[in-house]
C-alpha positions as semicolon CSV with decimal commas, in nm:
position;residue;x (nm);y (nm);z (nm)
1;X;-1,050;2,458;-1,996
2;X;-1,337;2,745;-2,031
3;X;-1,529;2,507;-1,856
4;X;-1,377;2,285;-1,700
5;X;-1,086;2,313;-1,426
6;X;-1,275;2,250;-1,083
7;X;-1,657;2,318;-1,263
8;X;-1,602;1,892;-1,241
9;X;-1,339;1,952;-0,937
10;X;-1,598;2,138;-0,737
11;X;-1,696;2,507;-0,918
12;X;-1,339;2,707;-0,866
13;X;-1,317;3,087;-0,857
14;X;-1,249;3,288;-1,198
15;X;-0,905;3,372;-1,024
16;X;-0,826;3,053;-0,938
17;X;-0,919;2,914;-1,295
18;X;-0,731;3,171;-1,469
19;X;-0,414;3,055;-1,254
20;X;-0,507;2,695;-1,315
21;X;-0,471;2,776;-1,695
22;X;-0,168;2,990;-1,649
23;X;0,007;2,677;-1,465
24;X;-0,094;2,467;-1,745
25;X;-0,025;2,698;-2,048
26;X;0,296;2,690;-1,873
27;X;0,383;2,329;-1,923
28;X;0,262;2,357;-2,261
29;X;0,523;2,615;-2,367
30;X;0,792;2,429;-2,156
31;X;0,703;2,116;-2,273
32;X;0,724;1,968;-1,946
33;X;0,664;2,084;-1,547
34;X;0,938;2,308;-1,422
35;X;1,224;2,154;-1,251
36;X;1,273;2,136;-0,925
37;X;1,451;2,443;-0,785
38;X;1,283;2,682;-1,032
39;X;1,027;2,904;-0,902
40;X;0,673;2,800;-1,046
41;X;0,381;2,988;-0,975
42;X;0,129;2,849;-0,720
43;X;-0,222;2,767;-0,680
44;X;-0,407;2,771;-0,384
45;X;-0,759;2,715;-0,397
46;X;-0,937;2,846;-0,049
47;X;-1,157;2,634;0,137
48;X;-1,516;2,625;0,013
49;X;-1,411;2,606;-0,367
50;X;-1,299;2,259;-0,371
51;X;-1,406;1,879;-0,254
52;X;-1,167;1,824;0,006
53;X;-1,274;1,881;0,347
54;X;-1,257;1,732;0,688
55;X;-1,555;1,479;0,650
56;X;-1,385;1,324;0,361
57;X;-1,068;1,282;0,631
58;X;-1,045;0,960;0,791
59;X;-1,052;1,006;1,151
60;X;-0,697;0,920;1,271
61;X;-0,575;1,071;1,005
62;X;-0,742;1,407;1,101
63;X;-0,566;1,334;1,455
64;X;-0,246;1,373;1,314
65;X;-0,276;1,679;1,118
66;X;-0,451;1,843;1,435
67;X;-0,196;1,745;1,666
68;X;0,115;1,862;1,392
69;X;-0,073;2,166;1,343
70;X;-0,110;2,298;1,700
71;X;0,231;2,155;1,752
72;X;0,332;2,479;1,542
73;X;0,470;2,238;1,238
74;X;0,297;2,265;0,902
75;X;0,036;1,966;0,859
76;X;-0,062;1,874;0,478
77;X;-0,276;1,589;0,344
78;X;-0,093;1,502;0,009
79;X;-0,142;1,250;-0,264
80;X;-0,406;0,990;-0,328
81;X;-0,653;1,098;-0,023
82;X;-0,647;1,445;-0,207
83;X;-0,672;1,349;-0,578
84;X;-0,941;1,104;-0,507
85;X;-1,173;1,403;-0,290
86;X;-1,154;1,624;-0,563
87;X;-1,241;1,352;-0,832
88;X;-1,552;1,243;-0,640
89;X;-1,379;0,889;-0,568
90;X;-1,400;0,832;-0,128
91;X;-1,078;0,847;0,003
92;X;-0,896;0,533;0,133
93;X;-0,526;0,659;0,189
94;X;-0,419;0,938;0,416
95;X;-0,031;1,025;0,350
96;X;0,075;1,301;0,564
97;X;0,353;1,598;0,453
98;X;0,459;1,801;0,739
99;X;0,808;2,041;0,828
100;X;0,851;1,829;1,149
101;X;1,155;1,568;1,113
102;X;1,069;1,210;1,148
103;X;1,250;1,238;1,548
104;X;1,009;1,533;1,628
105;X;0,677;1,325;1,504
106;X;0,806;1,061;1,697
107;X;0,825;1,316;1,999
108;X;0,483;1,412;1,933
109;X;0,309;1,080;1,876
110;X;0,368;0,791;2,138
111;X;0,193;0,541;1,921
112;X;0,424;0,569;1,641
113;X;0,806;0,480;1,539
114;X;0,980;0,537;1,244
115;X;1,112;0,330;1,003
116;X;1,285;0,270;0,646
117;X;1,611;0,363;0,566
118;X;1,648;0,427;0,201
119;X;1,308;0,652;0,264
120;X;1,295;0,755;0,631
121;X;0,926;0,827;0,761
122;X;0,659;0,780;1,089
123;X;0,450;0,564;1,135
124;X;0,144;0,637;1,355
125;X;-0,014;0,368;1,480
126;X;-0,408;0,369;1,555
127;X;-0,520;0,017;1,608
128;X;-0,494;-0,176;1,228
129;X;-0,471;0,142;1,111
130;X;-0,161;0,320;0,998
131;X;-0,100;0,678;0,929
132;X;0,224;0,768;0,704
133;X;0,377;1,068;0,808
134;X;0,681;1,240;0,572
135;X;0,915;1,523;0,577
136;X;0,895;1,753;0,342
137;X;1,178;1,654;0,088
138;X;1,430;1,829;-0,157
139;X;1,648;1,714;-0,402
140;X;1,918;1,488;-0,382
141;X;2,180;1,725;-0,449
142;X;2,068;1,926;-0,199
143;X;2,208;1,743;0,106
144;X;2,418;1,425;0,205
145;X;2,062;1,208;0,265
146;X;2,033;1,128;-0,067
147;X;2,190;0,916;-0,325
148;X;2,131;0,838;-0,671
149;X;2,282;0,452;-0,816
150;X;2,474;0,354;-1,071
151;X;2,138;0,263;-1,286
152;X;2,003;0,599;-1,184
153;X;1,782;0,414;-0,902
154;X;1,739;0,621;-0,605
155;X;1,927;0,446;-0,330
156;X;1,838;0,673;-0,080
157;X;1,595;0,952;-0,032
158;X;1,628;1,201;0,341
159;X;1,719;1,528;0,197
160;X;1,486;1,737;0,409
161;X;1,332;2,075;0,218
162;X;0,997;2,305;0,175
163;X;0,717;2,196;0,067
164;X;0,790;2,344;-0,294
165;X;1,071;2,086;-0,346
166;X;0,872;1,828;-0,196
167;X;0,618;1,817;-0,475
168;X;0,867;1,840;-0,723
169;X;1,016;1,510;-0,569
170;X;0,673;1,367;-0,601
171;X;0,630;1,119;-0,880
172;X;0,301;1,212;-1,095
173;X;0,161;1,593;-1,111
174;X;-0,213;1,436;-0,975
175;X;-0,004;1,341;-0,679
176;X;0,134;1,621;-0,579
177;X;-0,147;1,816;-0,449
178;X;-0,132;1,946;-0,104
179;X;-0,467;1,969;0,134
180;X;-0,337;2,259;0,426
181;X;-0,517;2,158;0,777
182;X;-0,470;2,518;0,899
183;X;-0,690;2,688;0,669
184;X;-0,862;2,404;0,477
185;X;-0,679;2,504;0,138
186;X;-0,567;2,344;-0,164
187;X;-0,231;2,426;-0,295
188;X;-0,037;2,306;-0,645
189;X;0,249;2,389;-0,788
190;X;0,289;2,159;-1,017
191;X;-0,072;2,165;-1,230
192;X;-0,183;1,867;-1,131
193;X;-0,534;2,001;-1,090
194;X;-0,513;2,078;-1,456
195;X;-0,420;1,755;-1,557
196;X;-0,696;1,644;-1,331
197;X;-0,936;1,847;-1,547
198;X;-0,827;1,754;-1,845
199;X;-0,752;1,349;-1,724
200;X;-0,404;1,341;-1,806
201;X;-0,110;1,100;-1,603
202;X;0,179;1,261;-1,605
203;X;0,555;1,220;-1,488
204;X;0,707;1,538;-1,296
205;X;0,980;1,636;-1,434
206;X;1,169;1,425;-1,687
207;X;0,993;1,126;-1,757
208;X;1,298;0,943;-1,832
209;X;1,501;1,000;-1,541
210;X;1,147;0,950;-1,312
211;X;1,082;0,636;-1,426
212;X;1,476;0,489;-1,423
213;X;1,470;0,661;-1,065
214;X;1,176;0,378;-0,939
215;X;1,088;0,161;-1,217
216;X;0,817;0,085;-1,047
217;X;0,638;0,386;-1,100
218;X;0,550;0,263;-1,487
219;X;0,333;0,012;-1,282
220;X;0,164;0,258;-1,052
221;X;0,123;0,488;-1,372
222;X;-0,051;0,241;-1,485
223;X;-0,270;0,129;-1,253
224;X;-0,360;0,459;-1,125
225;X;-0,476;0,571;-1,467
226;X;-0,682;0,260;-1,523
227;X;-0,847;0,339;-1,180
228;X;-0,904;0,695;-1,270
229;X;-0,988;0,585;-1,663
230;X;-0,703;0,908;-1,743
231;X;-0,485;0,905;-2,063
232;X;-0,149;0,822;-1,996
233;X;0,080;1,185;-2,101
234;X;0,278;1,033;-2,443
235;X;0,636;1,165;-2,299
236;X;0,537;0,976;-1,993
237;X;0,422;0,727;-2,133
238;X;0,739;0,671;-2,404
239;X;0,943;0,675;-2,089
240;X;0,752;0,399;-1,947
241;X;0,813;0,142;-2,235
242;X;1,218;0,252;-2,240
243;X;1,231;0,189;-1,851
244;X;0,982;-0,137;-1,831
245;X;1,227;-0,398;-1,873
246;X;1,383;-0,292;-1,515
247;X;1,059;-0,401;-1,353
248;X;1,272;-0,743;-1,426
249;X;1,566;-0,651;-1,139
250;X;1,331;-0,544;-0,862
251;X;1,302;-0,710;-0,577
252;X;1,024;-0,968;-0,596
253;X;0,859;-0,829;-0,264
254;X;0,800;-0,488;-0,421
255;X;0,613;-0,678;-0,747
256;X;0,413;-0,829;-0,518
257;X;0,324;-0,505;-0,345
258;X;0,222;-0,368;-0,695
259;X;0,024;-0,684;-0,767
260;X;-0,193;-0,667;-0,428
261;X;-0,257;-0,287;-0,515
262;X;-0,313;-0,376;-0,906
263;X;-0,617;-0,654;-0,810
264;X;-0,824;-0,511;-0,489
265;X;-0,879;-0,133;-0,535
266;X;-1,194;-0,233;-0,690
267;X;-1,110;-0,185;-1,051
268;X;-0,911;-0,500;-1,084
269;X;-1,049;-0,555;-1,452
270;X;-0,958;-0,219;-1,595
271;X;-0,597;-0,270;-1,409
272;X;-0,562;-0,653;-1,595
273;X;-0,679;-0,502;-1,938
274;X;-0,430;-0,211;-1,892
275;X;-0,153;-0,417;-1,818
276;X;-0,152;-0,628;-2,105
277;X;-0,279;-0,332;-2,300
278;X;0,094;-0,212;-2,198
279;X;0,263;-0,541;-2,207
280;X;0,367;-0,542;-1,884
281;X;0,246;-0,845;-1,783
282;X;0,539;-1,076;-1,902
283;X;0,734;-0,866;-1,566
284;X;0,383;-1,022;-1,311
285;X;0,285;-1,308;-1,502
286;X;0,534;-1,476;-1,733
287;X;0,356;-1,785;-1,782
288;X;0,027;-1,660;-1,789
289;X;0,122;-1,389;-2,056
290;X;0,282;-1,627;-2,251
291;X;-0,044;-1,878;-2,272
292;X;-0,298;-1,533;-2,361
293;X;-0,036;-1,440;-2,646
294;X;-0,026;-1,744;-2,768
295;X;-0,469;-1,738;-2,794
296;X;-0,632;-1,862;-2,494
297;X;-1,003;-1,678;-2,562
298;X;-1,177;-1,949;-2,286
299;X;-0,878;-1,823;-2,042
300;X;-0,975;-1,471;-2,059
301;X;-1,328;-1,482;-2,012
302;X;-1,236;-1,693;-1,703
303;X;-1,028;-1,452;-1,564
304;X;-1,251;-1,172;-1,671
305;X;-1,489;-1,322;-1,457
306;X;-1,302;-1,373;-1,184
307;X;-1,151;-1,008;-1,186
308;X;-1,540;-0,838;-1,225
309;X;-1,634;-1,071;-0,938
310;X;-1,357;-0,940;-0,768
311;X;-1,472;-0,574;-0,829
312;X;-1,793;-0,659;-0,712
313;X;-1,725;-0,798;-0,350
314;X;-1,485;-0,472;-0,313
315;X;-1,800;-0,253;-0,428
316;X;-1,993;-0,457;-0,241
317;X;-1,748;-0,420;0,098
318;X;-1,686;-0,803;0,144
319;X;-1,414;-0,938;0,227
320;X;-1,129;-1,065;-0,091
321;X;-0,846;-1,299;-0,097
322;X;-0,503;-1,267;-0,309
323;X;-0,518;-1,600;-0,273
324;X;-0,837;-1,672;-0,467
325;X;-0,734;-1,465;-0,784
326;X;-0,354;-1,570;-0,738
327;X;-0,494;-1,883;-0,751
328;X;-0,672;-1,850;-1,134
329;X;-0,338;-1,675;-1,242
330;X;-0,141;-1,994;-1,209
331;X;-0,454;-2,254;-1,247
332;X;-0,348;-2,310;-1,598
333;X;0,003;-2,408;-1,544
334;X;-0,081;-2,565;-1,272
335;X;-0,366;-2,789;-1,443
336;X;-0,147;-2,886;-1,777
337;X;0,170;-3,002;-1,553
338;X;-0,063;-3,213;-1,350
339;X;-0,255;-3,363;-1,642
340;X;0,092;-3,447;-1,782
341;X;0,186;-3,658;-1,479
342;X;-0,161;-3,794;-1,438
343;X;-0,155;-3,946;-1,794
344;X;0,179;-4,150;-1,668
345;X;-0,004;-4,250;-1,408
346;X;0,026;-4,059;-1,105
347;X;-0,229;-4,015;-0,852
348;X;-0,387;-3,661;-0,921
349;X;-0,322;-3,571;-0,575
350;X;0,072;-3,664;-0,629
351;X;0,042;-3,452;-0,996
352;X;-0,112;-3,158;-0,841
353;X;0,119;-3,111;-0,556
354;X;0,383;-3,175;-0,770
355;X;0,247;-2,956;-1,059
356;X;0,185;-2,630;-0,764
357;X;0,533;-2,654;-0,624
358;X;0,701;-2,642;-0,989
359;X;0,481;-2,334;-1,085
360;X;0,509;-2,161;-0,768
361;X;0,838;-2,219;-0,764
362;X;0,891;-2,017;-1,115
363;X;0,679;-1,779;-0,990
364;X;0,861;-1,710;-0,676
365;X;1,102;-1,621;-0,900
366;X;0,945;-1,269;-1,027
367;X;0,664;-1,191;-0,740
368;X;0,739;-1,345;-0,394
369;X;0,367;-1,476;-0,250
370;X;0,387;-1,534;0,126
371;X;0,284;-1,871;0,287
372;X;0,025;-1,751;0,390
373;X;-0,148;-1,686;0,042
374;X;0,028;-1,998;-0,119
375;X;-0,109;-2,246;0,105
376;X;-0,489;-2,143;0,010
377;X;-0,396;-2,141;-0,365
378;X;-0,303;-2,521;-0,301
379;X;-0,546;-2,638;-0,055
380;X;-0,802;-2,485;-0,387
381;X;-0,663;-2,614;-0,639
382;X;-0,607;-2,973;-0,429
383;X;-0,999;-2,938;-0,388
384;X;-1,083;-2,953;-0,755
385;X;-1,104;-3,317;-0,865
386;X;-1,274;-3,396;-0,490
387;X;-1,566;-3,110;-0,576
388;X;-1,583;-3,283;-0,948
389;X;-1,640;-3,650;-0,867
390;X;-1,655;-3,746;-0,457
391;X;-2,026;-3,850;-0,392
392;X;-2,211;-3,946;-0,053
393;X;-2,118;-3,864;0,302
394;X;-1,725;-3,771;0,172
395;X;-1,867;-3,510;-0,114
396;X;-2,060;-3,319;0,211
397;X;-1,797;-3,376;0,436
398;X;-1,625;-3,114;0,177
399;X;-1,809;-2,791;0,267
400;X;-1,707;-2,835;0,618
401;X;-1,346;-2,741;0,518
402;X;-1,242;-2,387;0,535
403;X;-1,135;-2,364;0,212
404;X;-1,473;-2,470;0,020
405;X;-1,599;-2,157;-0,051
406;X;-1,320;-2,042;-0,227
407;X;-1,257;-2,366;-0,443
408;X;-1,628;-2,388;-0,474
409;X;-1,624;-2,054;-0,644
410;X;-1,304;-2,177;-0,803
411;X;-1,477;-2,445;-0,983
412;X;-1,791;-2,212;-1,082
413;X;-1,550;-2,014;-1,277
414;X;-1,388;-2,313;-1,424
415;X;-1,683;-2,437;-1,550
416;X;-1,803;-2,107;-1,714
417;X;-1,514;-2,220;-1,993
418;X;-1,585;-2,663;-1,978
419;X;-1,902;-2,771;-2,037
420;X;-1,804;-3,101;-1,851
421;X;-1,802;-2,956;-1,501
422;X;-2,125;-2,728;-1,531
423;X;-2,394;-3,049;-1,384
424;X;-2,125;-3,039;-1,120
425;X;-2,114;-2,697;-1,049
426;X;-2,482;-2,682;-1,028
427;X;-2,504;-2,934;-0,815
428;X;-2,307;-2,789;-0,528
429;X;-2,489;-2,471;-0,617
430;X;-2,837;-2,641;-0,510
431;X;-2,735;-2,881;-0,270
432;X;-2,612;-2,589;-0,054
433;X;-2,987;-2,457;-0,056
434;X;-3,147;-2,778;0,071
435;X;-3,217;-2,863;0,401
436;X;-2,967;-3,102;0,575
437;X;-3,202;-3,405;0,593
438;X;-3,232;-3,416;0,169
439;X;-2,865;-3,329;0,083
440;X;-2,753;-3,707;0,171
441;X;-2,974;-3,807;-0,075
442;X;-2,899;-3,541;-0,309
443;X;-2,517;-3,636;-0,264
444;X;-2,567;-4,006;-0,344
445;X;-2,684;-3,926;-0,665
446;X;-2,493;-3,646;-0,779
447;X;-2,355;-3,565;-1,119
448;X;-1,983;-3,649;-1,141
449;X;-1,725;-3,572;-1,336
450;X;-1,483;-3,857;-1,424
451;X;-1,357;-3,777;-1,743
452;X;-1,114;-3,507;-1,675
453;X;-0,800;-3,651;-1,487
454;X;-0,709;-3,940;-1,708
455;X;-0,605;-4,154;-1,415
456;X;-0,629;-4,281;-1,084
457;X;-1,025;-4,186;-1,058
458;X;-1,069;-4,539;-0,823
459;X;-0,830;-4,381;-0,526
460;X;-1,039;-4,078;-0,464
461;X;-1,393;-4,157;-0,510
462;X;-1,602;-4,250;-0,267
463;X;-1,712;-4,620;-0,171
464;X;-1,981;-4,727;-0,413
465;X;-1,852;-4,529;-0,671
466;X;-1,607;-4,805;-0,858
467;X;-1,875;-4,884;-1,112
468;X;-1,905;-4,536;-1,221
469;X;-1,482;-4,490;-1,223
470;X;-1,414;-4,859;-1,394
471;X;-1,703;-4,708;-1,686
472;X;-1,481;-4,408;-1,734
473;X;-1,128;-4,576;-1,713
474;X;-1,262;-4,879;-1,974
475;X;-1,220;-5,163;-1,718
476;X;-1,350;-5,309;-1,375
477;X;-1,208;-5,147;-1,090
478;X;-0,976;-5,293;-0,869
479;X;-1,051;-5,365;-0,523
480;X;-0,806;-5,280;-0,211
481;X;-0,625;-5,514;-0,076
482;X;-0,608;-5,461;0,294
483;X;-0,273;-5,538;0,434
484;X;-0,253;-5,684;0,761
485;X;0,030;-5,556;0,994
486;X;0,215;-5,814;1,132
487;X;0,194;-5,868;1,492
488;X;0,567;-5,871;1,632
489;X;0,615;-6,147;1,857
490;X;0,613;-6,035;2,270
491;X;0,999;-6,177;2,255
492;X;1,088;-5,931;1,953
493;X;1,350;-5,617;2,058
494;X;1,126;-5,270;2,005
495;X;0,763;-5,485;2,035
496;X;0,474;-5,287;2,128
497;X;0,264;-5,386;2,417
498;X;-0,074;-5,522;2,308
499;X;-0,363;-5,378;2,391
């Protein structure tokens, strides 16, 4: 650490890197961060000698520490917003420590409430934006607000202390670094700037009793490292595979959480790789993980692709959709239970509904996905077999529905892994480009692709298309009956007027 601690950070003081390497020479004879309670030795870094300052502070969030701050209440930035400054990464969350209790913020703030129970905090409320605001907190022996379970879960978390204890109750030493409004300072007392330095993620405390305290924090260890590209600590880390079957008792909701966080930070493909890297995708994705252990090379480079297009649109600042990614997760399932019922002969619009309910329905199971995301992921994965084969007016008629450009992208991806849907996929790629007087030409003679679904290709193509659909299914194709309704007579009870 000669070199290093803050020369990447931002150029600290000789003082404040000899205390950075006292903190850390301290864990290393320890063999772990003090506990809680025991009095560590501090580092505060003054303003001017770090990355953090109030440009790299979102706006409302700078409102908040202002207004705590000349409220007389000690105002800190903590946690992500801070680790990211001093890595070089731009901010995007703004969690806010303070000495105020969640009733005096509220005082304070008139656009805020407070909620949770098991972890009571403020909300303050600037538009879409929402600015967390906590109370310094101590350890759960330390008051009647906390509670520890039977499982050594923490059931509930209010015990109210200093801002000491309340890094020590903070999950991962990066974490737990403190950015003081009133004088622009950075303070640690747990050596998380070292481990910044040296790009180690690690537990506070025993890792053990961290992770069986919120198993969810092996997740968030490891997609925080994979975002930061950081070495998981091996005591943390052994603690992580003892604890990582819990992940199968929380609540679904909470998965989900983790899975929205895992995919659109912008380093969704280092998050995937990680996760199976740590087998924990069998507790997100049991069906998925179960086809890639079993060898599914063509699968992965789909979903590679999908994940770096992903990162791109986030680097890119367009807008992403769980839905669309959600979507590839479960496409494989999804595809084999409605080829199954296709081969016996039911329509593919039948199979696939069928074939999305069963799999969402198993998935439900371990990540809950709101209605709002699973009605996309259907309405895209209904849309494949019309983008592969429907020709003429009803092919074009296609982009008009809001979901094209996601199942359009959908079945670019597809094709990168079957050769049989790449003239397709280039087609809708061109015919986009071309002015709208030559795309009804273009549409009558498309490529199709007929020989995927093994039946009922005559009910969804378009008229004109039977010769092409009665080549593929080895016969000529049948032509609809029209059934006449028959007219009730005038004299018949419940007869509709004519018109």
């Amino acid at each position: 650490m000669e070199n290093g601690l803050l020369k990447k950070l931002s150029g600290l003081s000789r003082a404040a890197m000899h205390k950075g390497r006292s903190l850390l020479n301290k864990k290393a004879a320890t063999g772990h961060i003090p506990q809680a309670g025991k009095k560590s030795e501090v580092l505060i870094v003054p303003a001017g000698e770090h990355s953090v300052t109030r440009k790299a502070i979102g706006r409302s969030a700078l409102k908040v520490l202002d207004k705590l701050h000349e409220a007389g209440h000690s105002a800190y930035l903590v946690g992500g917003g801070v680790r990211d400054a001093l890595v070089g990464l731009k901010p995007k969350d703004f969690d806010i420590a303070t000495d105020a209790s969640p009733e005096t913020i509220r005082s304070l703030f008139r656009n805020s409430r407070i909620i949770g129970r098991r972890f009571r905090l403020v909300h303050v409320v600037y538009g879409r934006e929402i600015i967390e605001v906590a109370t310094f907190r101590a350890a759960h022996s330390k008051g009647a607000g906390g509670e520890i379970g039977a499982a050594g879960r923490i059931v509930r978390d209010n015990v109210f202390g200093s801002i000491e204890e309340d890094a020590y109750r903070r999950d991962f030493t990066v974490n737990a670094l403190y950015y003081n409004i009133a004088d622009d300072s950075v303070v640690d007392y747990v050596g998380g700037l070292a481990d910044l330095e040296s790009g180690t993620f690690r537990l506070i405390g025993d890792p053990l009793t961290r992770c069986a305290e919120d198993p969810v924090r092996v997740l968030r260890a490891v997609r925080l490292a994979a975002k930061l590209e950081f070495e998981i600590d091996p005591k943390t880390l052994s603690a992580m595979e003892q604890i990582a079957t819990e992940l199968k008792s929380t609540p679904p909701a909470r998965l989900f959480e983790e899975v929205l966080k895992l995919f659109q930070g912008g380093y969704a493909l280092r998050s995937f790789r990680s996760i199976r890297e740590h087998d924990l995708l069998r507790f997100l994705f049991p069906l998925l993980d179960k086809r890639l252990k079993a060898g599914a090379p063509e699968l992965e480079g789909m979903i590679d692709a999908a994940l770096i297009n992903t990162d791109k649109r986030v680097a890119a600042g367009k807008p992403i959709t769980p839905a669309y990614l959600l979507a590839f997760m479960l496409w494989p399932d999804v595809e084999e239970y409605a080829m199954l019922d296709s081969e016996k002969g039911m329509p593919i619009t039948d199979a696939l509904q069928l074939a999305a309910d069963s799999v969402l329905s198993t998935q439900l199971r371990i990540t809950s996905i709101p209605r709002r995301f699973s009605g996309p992921m259907k309405e895209i994965w209904q849309m494949q077999p019309r983008l592969e084969r429907l020709r003429g007016a009803r092919a074009l008629k296609l982009m008009e529905d809001r979901r094209f450009r996601a199942a359009y992208d959908f079945l670019c991806l597809r094709a990168t892994v079957d050769d049989r849907l790449k003239e397709s996929a280039s087609w809708w790629t061109k015919v986009q480009t071309l002015p709208e007087e030559q795309r009804i030409d273009a549409a009558a003679k498309r490529p199709v692709a007929l020989d995927i679904w093994p039946s009922d290709i005559g009910a969804d193509v378009a008229p004109g298309e039977e010769s092409a659909a009665s080549a593929t299914a080895g016969g000529p194709a049948k032509k609809k009956r029209r059934r006449r309704r028959r007219r009730k007579p005038a004299g018949d009870k419940g007869a509709t007027p004519s018109s």
